[in-house]
BALOBA-1460 file (C-alpha; in Angstrom, 3 decimals):
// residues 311
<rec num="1" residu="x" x="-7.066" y="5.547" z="17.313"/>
<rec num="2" residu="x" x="-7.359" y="1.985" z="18.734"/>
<rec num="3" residu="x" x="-4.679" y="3.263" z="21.515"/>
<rec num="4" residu="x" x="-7.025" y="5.863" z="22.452"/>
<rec num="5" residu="x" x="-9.779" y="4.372" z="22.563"/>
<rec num="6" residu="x" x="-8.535" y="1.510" z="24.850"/>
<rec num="7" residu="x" x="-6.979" y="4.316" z="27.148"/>
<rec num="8" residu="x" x="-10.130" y="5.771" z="27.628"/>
<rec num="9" residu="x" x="-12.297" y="2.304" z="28.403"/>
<rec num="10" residu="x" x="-12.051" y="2.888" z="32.582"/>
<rec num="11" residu="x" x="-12.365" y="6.267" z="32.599"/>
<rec num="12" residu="x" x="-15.753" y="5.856" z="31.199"/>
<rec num="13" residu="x" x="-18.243" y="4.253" z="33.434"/>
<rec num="14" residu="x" x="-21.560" y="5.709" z="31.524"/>
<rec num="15" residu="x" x="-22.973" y="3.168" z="29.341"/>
<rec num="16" residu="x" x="-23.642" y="5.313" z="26.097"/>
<rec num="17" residu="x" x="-19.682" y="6.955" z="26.160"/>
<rec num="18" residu="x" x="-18.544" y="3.242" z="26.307"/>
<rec num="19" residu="x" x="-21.089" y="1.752" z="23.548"/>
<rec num="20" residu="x" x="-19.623" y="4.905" z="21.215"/>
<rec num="21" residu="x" x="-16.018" y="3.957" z="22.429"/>
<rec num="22" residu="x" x="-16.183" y="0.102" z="21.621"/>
<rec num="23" residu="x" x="-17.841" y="1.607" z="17.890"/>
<rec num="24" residu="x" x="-15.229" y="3.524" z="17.479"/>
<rec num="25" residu="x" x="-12.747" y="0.938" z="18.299"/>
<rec num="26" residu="x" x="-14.106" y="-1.882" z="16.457"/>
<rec num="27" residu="x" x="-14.159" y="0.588" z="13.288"/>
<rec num="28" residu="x" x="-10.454" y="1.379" z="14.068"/>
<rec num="29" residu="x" x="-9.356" y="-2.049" z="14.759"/>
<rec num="30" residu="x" x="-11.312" y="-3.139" z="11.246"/>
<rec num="31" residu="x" x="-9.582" y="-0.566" z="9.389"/>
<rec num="32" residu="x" x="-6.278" y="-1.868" z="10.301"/>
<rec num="33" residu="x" x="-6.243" y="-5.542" z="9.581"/>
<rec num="34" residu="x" x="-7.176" y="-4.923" z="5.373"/>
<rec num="35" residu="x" x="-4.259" y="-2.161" z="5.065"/>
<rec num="36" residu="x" x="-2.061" y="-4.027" z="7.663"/>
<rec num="37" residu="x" x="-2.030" y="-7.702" z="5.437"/>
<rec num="38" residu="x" x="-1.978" y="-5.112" z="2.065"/>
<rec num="39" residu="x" x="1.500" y="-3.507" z="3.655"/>
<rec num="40" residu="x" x="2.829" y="-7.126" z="4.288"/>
<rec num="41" residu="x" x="2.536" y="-8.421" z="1.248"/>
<rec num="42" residu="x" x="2.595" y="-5.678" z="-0.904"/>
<rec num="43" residu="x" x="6.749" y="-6.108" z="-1.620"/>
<rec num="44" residu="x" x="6.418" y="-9.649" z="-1.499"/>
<rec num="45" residu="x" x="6.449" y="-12.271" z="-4.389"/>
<rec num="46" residu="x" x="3.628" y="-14.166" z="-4.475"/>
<rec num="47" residu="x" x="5.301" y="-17.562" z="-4.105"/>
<rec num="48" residu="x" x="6.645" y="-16.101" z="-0.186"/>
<rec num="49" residu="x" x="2.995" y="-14.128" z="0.247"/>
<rec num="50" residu="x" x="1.861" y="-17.480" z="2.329"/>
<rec num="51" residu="x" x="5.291" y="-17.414" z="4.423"/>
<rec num="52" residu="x" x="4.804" y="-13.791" z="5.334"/>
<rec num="53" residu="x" x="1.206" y="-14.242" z="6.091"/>
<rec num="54" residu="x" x="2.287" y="-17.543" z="8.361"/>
<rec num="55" residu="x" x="5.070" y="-15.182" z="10.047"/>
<rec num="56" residu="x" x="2.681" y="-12.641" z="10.820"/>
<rec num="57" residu="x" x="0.244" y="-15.125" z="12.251"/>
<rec num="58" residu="x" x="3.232" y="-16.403" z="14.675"/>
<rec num="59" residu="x" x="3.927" y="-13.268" z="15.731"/>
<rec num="60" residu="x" x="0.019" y="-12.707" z="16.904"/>
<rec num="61" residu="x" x="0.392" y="-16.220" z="18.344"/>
<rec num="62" residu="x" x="3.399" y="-15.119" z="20.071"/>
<rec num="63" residu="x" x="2.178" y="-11.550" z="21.169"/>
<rec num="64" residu="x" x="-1.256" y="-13.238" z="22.691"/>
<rec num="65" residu="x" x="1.063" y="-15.550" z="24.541"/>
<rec num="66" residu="x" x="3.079" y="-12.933" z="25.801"/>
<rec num="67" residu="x" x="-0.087" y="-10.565" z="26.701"/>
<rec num="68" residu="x" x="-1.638" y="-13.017" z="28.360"/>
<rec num="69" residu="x" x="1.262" y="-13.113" z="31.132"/>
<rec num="70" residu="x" x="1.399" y="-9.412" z="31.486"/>
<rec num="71" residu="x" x="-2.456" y="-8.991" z="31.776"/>
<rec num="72" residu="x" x="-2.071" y="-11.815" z="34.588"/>
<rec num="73" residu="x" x="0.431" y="-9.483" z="36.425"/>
<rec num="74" residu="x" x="-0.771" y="-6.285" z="35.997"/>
<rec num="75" residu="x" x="-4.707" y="-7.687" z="36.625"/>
<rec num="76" residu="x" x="-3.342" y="-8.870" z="39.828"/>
<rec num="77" residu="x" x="-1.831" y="-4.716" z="40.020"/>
<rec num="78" residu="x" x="-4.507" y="-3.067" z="39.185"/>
<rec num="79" residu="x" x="-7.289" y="-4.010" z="36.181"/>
<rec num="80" residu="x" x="-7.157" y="-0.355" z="34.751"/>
<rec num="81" residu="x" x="-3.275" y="-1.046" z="33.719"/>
<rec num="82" residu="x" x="-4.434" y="-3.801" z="31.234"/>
<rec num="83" residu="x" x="-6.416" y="-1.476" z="28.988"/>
<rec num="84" residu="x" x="-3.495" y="1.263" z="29.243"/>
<rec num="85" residu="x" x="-1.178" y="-1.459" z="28.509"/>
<rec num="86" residu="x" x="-2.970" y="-2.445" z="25.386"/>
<rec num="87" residu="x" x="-3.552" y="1.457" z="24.643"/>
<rec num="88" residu="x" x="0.100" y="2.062" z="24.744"/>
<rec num="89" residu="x" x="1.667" y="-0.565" z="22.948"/>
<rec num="90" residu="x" x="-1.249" y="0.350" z="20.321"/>
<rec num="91" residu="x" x="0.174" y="3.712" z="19.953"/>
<rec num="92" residu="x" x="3.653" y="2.529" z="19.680"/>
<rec num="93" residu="x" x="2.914" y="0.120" z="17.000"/>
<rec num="94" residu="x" x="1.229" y="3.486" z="15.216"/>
<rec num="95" residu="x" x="4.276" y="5.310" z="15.527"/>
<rec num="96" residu="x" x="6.793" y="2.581" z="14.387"/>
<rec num="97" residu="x" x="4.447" y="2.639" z="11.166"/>
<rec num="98" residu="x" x="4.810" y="6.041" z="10.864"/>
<rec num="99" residu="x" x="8.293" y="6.422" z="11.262"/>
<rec num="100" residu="x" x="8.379" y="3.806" z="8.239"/>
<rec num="101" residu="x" x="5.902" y="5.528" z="6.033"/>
<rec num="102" residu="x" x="7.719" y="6.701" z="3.450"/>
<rec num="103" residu="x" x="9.160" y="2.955" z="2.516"/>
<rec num="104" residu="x" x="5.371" y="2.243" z="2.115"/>
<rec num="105" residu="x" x="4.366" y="5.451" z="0.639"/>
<rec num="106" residu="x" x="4.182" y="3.906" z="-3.159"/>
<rec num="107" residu="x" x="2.204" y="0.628" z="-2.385"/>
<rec num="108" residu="x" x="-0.418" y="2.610" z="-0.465"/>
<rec num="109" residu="x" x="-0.512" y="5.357" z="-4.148"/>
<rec num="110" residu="x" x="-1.710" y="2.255" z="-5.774"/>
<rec num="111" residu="x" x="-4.115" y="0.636" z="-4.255"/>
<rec num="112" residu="x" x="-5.711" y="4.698" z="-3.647"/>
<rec num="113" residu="x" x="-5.874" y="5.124" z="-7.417"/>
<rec num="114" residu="x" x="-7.411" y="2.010" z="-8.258"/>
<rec num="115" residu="x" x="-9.427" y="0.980" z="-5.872"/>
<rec num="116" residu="x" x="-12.963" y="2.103" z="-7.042"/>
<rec num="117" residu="x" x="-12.530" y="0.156" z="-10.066"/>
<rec num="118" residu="x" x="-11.188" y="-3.094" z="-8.033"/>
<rec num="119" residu="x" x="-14.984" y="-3.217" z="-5.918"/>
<rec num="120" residu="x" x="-16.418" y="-3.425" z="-9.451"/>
<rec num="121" residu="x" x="-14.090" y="-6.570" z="-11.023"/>
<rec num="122" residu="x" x="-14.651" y="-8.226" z="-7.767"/>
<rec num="123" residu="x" x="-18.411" y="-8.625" z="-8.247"/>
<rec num="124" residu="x" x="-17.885" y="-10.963" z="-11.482"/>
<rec num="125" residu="x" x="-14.727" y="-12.960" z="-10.439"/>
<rec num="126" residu="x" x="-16.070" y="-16.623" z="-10.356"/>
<rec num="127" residu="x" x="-13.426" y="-18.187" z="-8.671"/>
<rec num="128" residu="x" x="-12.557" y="-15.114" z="-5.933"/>
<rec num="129" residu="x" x="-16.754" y="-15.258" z="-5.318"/>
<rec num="130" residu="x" x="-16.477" y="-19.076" z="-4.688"/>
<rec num="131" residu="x" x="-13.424" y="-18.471" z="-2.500"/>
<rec num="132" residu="x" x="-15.391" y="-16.548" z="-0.265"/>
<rec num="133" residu="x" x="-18.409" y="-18.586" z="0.331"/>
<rec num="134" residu="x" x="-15.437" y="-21.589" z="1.257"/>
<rec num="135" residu="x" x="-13.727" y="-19.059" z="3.658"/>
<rec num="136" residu="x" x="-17.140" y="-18.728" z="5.251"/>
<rec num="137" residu="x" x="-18.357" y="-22.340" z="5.014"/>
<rec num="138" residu="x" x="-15.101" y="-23.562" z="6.763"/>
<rec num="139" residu="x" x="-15.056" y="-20.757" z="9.066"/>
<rec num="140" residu="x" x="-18.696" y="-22.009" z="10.856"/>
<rec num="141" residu="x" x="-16.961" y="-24.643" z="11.436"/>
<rec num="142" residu="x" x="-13.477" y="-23.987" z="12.824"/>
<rec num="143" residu="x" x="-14.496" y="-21.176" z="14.866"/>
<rec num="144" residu="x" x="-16.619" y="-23.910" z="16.862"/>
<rec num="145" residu="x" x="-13.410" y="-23.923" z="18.511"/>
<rec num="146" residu="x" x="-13.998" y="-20.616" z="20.338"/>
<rec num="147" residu="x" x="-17.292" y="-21.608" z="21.540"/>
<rec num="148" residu="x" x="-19.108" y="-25.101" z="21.472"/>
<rec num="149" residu="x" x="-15.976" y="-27.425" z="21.167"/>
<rec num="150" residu="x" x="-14.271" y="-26.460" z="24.484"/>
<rec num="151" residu="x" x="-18.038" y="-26.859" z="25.766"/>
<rec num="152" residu="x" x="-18.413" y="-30.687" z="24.742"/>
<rec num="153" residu="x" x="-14.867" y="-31.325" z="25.504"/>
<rec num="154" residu="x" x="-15.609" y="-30.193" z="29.492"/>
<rec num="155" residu="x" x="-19.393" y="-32.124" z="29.025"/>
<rec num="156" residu="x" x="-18.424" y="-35.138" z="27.445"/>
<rec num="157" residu="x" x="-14.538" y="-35.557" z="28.115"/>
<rec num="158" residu="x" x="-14.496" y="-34.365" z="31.291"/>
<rec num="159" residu="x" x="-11.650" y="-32.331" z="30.270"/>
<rec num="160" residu="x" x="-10.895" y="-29.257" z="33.533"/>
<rec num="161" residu="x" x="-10.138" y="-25.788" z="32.606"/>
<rec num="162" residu="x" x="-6.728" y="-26.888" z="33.244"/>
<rec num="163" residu="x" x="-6.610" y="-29.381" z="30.584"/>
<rec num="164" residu="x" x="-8.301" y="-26.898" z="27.905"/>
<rec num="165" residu="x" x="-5.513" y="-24.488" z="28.650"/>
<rec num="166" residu="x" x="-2.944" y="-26.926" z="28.028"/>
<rec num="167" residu="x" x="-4.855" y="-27.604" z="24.726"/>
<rec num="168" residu="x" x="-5.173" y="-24.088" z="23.510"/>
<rec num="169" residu="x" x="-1.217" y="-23.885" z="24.350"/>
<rec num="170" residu="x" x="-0.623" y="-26.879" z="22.095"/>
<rec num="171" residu="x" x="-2.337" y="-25.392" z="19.491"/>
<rec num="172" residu="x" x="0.000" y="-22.208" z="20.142"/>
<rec num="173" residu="x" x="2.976" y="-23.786" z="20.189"/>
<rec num="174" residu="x" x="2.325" y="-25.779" z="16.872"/>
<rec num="175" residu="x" x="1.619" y="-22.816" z="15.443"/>
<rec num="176" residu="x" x="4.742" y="-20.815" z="16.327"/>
<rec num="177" residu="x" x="7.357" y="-23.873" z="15.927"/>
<rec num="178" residu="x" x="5.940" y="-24.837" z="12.455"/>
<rec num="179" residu="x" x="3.815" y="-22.440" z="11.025"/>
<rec num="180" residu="x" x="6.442" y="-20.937" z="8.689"/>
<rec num="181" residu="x" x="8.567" y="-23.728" z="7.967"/>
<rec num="182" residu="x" x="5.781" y="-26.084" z="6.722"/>
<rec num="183" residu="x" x="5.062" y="-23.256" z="4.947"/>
<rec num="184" residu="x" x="8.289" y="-22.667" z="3.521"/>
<rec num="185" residu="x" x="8.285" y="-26.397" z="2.563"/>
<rec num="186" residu="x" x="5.382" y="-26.203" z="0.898"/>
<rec num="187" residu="x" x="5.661" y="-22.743" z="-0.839"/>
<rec num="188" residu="x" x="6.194" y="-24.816" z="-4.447"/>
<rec num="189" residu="x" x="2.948" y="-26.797" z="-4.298"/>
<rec num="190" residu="x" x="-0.386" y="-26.256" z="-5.355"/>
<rec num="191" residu="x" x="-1.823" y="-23.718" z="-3.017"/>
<rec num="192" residu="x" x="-5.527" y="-25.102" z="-4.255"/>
<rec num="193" residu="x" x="-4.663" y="-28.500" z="-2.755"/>
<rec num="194" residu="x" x="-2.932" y="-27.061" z="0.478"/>
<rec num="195" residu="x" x="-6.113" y="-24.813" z="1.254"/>
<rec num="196" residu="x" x="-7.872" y="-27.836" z="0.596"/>
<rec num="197" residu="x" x="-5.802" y="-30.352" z="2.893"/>
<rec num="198" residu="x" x="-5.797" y="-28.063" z="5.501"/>
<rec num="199" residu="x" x="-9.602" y="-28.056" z="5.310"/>
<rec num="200" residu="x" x="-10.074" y="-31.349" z="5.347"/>
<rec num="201" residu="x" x="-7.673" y="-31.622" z="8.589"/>
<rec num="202" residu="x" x="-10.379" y="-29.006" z="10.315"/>
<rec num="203" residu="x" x="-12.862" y="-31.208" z="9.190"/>
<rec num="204" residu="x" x="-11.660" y="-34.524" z="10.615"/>
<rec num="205" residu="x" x="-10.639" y="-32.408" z="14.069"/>
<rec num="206" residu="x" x="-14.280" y="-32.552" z="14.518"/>
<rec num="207" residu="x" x="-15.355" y="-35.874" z="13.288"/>
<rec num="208" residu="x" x="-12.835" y="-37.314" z="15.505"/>
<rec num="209" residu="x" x="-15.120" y="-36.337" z="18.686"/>
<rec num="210" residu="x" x="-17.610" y="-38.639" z="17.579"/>
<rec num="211" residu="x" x="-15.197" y="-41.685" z="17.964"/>
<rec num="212" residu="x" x="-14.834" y="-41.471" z="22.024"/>
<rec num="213" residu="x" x="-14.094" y="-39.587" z="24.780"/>
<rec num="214" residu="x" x="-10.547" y="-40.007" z="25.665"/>
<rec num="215" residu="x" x="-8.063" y="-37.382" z="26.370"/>
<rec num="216" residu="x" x="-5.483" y="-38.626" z="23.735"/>
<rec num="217" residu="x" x="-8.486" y="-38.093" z="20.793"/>
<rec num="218" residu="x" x="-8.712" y="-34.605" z="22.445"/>
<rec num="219" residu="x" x="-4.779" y="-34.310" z="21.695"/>
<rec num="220" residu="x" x="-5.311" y="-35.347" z="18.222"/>
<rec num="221" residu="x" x="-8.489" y="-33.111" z="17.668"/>
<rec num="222" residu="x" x="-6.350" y="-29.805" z="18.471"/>
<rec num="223" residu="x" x="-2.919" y="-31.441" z="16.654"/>
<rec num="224" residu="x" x="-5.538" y="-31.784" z="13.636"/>
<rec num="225" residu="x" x="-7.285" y="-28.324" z="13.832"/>
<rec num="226" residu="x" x="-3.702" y="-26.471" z="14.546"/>
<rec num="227" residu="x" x="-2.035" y="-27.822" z="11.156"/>
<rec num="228" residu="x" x="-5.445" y="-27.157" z="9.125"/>
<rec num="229" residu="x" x="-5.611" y="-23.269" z="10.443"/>
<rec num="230" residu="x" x="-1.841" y="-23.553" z="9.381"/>
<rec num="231" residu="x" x="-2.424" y="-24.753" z="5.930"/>
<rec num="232" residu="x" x="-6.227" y="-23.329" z="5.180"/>
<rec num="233" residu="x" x="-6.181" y="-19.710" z="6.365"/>
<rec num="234" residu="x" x="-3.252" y="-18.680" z="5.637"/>
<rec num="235" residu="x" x="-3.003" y="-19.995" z="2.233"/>
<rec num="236" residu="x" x="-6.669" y="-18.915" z="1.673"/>
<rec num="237" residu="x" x="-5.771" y="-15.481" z="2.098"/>
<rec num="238" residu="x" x="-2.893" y="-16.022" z="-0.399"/>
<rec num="239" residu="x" x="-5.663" y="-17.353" z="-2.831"/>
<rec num="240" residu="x" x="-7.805" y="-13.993" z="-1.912"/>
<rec num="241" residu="x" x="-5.217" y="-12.127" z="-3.474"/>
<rec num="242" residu="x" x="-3.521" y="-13.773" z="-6.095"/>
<rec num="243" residu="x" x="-4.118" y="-12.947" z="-9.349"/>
<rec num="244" residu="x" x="-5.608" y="-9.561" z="-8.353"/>
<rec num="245" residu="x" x="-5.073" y="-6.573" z="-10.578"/>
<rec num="246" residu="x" x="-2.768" y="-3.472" z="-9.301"/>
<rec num="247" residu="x" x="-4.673" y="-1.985" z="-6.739"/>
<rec num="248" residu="x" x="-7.418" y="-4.277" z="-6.311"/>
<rec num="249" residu="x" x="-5.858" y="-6.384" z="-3.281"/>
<rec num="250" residu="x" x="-6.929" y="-3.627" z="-1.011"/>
<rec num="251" residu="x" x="-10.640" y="-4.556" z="-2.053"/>
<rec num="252" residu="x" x="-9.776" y="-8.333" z="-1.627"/>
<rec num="253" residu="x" x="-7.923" y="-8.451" z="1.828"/>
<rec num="254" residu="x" x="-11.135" y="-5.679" z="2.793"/>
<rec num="255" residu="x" x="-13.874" y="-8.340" z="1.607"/>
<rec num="256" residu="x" x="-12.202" y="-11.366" z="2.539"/>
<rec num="257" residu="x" x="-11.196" y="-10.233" z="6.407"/>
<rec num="258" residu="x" x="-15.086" y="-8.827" z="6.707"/>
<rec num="259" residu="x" x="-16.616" y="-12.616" z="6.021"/>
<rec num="260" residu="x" x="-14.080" y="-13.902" z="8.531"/>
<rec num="261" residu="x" x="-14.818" y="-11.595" z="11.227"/>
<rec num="262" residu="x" x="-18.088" y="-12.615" z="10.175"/>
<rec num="263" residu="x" x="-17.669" y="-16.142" z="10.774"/>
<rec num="264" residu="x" x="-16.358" y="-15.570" z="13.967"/>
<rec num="265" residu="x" x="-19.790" y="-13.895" z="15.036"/>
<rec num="266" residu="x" x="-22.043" y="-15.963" z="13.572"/>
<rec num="267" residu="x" x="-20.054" y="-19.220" z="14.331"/>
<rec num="268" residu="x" x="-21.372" y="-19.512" z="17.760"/>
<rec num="269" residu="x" x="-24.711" y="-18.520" z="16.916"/>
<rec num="270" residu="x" x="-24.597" y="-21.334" z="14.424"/>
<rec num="271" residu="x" x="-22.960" y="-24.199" z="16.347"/>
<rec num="272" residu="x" x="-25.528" y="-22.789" z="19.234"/>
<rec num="273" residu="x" x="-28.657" y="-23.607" z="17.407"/>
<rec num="274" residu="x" x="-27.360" y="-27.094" z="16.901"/>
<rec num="275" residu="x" x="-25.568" y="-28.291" z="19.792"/>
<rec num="276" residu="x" x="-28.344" y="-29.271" z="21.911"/>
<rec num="277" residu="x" x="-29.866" y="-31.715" z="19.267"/>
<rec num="278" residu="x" x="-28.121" y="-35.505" z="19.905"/>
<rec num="279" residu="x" x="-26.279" y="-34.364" z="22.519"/>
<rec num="280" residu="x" x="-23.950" y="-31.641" z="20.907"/>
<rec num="281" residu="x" x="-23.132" y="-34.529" z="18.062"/>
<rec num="282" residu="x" x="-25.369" y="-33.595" z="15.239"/>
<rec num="283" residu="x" x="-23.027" y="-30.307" z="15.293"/>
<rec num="284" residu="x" x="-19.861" y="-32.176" z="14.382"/>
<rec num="285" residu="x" x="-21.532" y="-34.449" z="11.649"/>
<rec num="286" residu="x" x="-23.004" y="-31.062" z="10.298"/>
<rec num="287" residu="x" x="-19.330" y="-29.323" z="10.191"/>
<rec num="288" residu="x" x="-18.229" y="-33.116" z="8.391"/>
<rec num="289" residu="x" x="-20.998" y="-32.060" z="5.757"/>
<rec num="290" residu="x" x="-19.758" y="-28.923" z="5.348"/>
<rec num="291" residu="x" x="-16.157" y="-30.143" z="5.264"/>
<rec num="292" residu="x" x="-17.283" y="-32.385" z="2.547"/>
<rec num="293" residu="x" x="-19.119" y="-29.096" z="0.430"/>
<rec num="294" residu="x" x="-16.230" y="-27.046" z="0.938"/>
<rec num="295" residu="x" x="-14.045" y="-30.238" z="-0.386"/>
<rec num="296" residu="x" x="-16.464" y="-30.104" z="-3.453"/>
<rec num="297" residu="x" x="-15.627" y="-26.483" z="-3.764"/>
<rec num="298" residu="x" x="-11.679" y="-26.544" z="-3.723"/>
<rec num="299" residu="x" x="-12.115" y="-29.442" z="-6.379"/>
<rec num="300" residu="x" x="-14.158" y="-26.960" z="-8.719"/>
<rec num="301" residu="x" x="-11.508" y="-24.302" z="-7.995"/>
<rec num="302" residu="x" x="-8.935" y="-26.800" z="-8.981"/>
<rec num="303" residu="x" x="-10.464" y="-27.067" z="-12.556"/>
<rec num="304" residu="x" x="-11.517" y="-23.631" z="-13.305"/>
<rec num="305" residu="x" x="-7.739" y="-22.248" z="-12.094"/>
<rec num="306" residu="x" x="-5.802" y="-25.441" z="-13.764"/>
<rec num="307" residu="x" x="-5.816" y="-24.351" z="-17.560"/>
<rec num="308" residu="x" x="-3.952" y="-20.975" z="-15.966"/>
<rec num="309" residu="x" x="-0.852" y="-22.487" z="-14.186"/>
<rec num="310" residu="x" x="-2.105" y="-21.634" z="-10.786"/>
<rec num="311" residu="x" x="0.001" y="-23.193" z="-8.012"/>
């Protein structure tokens, strides 16, 4: 459906067709991400559920990197050709799943059986409920980095476009070279205290704006917020999901990727309303407050999940 609907996006030029063909995309493309992270780590032991996560994320990091080039070529072709680009591989990725479908056939039973009763559980889990307020909490603040941070960087580092290109392809390349080995290495340790490291390395990404404006605290800032998204959201989805009854990580992955698509909406709005005040650095010290609140969070987490052996 998402193939379709990115087909048909220039040969549409009426407003209303398009606003019912982004819906209908943005339903599609929502629909996918819950049962595509249920189909990758349905088979999986828990202990390799971050890995696989972390793989999946360097493969997006990879694909983006590689789209990026061929939009460049075929923009400079023709503009039309991105969207059928997109459209096609789209449909190809939908018929590589199908081809496979009967090797996913009895996770996809499961989670269709139980899911109803999964919703219900969900709304008196403590510790998943908690979980998701964190996930939002840190998500206002590392999703500044779509949309205020690259702002001061330019205002008060004098950083070019250039420059914030070459930053945004550090924090690619991190993520691809050692994503899923750090991972890997730390697969064995407390995935409370990883989650919570990670946060705290988004945190100080921000603080550490406060301290200057050279380039080489700009290099640290993205070094800092590259391993936290490695160690927070990946691992936080593994936290989504673990300990979930048979069928109810369908109603987990669901919940938890609506709040962060909803962070990634309302994270500009938020950083928005505050930038202006101090000259953008009242934001930062409010995502170091929140940094600190989330910290208070993992801790209670940590206490509540300790008596059960959770790593």
């Amino acid at each position: 459906m998402s193939g379709i609907c990115l087909i048909l996006i220039p040969l549409f030029g009426q407003f209303y067709i398009l606003f019912i063909n982004l819906i209908i995309l943005g339903l599609a493309a929502g629909t996918f991400r819950p049962a595509n992270m249920l189909l990758l780590i349905s088979d999986a032991e828990p202990i390799e559920r971050a890995r696989i996560i972390g793989l999946n994320r360097v493969a997006t990091n990879i694909g983006m990197a590689f789209s990026t080039a061929v939009g460049g070529l075929l923009a400079a072709i023709n503009y039309n050709l991105i969207f059928w680009f997109d459209g096609l591989t789209s449909i190809l990725a939908a018929l590589l799943l199908i081809a496979y479908r009967n090797f996913y056939k009895d996770s996809q039973n499961i989670v269709a059986r139980k899911s109803s009763i999964a919703i219900i559980s969900l709304l008196k889990n403590k510790e998943f409920a908690i979980l998701c307020v964190l996930l939002f909490l840190i998500g206002l603040s590392f999703f500044q980095i779509r949309s205020t941070y690259p702002v001061y960087l330019a205002q008060h580092y004098f950083i070019t476009t250039k420059m914030l290109g070459y930053l945004f392809s550090l924090n690619c390349l991190i993520i691809i070279l050692f994503e899923v080995p750090l991972l890997t290495v730390l697969k064995n340790f407390n995935q409370i205290i990883i989650a919570a490291i990670g946060s705290l390395l988004i945190t100080a990404s921000m603080i550490i704006l406060l301290f200057g404006n050279y380039l080489w605290l700009a290099i640290i800032s993205c070094i800092l917020w590259s391993l936290g998204e490695i160690l927070c959201l990946s691992v936080m989805f593994v936290l989504a999901v673990k300990n979930a009854k048979i069928g109810e990580e369908g109603a987990r992955i669901s919940i938890y990727q609506t709040i962060f698509t909803a962070t990634i909406m309302l994270a500009p709005t938020f950083g928005g309303a505050i930038y202006p005040f101090y000259d953008g650095k009242l934001l930062w010290l409010s995502c170091g407050i929140i940094g600190m609140i989330v910290l208070a969070g993992y801790r209670w987490l940590y206490i509540r999940t300790s008596n059960n052996d959770i790593k």
